[in-house]
Backbone as a ProteinNet text record, in pm:
[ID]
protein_1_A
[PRIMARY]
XXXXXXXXXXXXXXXXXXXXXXXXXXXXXXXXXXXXXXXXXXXXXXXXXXXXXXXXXXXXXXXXXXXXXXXXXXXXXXXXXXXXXXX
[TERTIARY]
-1886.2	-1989	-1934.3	-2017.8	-1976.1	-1969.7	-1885.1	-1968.4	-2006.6	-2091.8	-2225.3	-2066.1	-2102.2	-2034.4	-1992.8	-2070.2	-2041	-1942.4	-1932.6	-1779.2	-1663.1	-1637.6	-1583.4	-1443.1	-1335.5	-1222.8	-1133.9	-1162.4	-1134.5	-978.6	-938.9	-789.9	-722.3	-766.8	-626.8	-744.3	-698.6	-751.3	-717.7	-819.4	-751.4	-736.7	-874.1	-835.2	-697.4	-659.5	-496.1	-431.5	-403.2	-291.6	-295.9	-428.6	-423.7	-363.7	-409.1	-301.8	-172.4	-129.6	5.2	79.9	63.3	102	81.3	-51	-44.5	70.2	105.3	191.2	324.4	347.1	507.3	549.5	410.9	437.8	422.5	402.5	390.8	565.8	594.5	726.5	829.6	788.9	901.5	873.9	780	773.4	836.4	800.3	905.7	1027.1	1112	1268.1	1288.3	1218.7	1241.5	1220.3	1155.2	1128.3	1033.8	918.5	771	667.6	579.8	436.4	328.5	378.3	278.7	320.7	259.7	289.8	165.8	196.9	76.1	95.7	-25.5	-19	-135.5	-83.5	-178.7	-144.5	-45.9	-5.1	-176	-180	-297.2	-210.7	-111.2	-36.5	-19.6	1.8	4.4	-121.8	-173.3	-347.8	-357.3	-357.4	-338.4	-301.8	-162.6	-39	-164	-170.1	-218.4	-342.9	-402.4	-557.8	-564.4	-439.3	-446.7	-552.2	-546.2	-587.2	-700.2	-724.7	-873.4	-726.8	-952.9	-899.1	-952.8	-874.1	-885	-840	-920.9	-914.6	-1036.1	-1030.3	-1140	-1102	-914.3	-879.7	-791.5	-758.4	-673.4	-559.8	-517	-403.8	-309.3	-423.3	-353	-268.3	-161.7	-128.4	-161.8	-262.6	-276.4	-423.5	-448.7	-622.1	-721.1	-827.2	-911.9	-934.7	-865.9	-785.8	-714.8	-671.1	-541.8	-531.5	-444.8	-423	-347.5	-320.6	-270.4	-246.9	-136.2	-143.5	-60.6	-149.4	-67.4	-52.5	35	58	-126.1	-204.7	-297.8	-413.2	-413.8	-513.7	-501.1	-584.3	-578.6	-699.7	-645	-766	-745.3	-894.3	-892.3	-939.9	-866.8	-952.6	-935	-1073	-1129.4	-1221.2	-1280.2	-1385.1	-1504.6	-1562.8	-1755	-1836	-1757.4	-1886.8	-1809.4	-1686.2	-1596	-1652.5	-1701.8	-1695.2	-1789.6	-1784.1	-1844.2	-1820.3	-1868	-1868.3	-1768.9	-1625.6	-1536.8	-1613.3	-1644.8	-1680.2	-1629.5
-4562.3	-4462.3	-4326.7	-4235.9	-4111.4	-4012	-3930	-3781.3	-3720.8	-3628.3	-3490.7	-3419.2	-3340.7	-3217.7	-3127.5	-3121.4	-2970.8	-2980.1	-3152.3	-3226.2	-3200	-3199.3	-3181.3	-3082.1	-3099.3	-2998.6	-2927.1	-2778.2	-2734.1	-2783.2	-2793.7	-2801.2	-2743.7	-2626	-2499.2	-2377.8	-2300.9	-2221.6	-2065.7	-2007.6	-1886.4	-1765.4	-1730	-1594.1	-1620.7	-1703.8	-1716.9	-1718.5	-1754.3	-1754.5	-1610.2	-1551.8	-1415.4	-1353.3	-1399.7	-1250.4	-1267	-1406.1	-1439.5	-1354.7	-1338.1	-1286.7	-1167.4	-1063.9	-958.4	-922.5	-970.7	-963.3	-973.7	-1041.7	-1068.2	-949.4	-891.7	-744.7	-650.2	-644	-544.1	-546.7	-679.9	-625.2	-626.8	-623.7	-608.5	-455.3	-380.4	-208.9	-204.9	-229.1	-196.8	-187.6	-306.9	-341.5	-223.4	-177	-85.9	21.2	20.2	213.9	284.1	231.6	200.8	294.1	330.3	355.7	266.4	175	120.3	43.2	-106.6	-127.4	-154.4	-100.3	-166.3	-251.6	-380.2	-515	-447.4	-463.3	-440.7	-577.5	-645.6	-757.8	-884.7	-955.3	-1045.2	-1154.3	-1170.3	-1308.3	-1233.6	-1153.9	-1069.7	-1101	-1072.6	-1071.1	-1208	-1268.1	-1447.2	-1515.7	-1442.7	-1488.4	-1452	-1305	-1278.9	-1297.6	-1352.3	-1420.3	-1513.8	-1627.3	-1768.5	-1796.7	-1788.6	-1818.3	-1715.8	-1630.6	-1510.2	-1502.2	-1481.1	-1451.1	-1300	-1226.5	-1097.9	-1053.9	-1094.4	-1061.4	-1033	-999.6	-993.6	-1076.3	-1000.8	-1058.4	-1172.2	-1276.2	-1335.5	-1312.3	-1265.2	-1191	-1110.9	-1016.2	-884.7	-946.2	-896.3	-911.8	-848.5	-745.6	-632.7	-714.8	-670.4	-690.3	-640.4	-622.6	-539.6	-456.1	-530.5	-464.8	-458.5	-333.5	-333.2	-327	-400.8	-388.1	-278	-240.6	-127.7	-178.4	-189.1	-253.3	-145.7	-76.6	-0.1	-80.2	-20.8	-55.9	-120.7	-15	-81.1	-85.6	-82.5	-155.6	-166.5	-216.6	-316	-254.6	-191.4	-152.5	-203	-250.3	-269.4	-145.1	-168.6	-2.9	-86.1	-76.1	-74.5	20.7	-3.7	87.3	42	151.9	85.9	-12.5	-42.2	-157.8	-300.8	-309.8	-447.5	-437.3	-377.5	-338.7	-417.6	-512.6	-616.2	-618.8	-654.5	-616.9	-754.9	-787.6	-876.7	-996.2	-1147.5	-1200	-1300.4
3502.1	3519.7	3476	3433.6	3348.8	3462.4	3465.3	3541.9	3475.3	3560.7	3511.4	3476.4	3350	3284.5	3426.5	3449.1	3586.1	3673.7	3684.1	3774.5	3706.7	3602.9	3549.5	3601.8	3618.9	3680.3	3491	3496	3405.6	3380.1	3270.4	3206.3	3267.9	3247.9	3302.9	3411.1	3422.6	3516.3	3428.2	3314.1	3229.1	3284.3	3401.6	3438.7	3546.6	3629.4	3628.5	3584.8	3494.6	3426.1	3305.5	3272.5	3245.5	3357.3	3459.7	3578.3	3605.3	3587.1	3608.3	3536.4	3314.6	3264.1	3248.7	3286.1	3343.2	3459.6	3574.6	3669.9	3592.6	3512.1	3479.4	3376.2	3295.6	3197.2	3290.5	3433.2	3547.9	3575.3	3603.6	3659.5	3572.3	3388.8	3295.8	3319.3	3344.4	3314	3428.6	3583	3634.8	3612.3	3589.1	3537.2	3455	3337.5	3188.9	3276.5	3389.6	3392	3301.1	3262.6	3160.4	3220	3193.5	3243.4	3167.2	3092.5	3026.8	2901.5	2875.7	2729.3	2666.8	2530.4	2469	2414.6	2374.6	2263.5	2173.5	2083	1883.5	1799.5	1846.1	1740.4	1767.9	1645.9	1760.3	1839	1790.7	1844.4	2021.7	2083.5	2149.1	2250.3	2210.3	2206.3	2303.1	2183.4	2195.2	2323.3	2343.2	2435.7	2567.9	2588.1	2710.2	2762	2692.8	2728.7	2646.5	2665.5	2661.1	2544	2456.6	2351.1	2278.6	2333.7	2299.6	2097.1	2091.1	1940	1899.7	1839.5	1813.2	1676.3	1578.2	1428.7	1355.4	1260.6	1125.2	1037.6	993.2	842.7	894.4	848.3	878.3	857.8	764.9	669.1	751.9	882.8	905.7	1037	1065.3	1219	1296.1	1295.4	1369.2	1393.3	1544.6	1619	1630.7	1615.3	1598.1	1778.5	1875.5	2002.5	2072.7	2077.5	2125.8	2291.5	2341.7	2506.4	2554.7	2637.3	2718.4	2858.7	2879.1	3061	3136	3251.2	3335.6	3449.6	3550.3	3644.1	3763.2	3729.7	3810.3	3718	3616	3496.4	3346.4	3340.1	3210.2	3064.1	2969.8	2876.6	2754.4	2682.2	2601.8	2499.8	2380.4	2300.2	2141.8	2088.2	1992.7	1922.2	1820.7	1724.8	1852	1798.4	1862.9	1834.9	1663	1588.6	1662.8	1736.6	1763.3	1919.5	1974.1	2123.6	2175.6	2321.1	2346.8	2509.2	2570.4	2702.9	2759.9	2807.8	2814.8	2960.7	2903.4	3050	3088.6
[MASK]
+++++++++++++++++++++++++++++++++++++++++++++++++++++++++++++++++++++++++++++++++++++++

């Protein structure tokens, strides 16, 4: 017998494991003595939201956004025409 889709138990769990690796670039700025790092690479990108894709060209290594992680938040900054409300 099949189960309904909705039973279904996800693979992984992403907004955890996004905070896990948020938490672990929290306490590398601690260690460094930081106020902040930014990610622009997309592989970057990639790493910290478990697979999110953040390109145009394929070519470029750079993302169309860049992360910023402070100690108590998290920004994304792009152009206006890339800008999308994150859910």
């Amino acid at each position: 017998m099949m189960k309904h889709p909705e039973s279904f138990e996800p693979a992984f769990n992403r907004s955890g494991m996004v905070a896990e690796r948020v938490r672990k670039l929290r306490k590398l700025m601690e260690q460094k003595k930081v106020d902040g790092i930014l990610l622009r690479r997309r592989r970057n990108f990639s790493w910290l939201t478990v697979g999110g894709d953040n390109h145009i060209l394929q070519t470029s290594e750079w993302g169309v956004v860049d992360l910023l992680i402070f100690t108590d938040r998290l920004i994304g900054l792009t152009t206006k025409m890339e800008e999308k409300p994150f859910s």
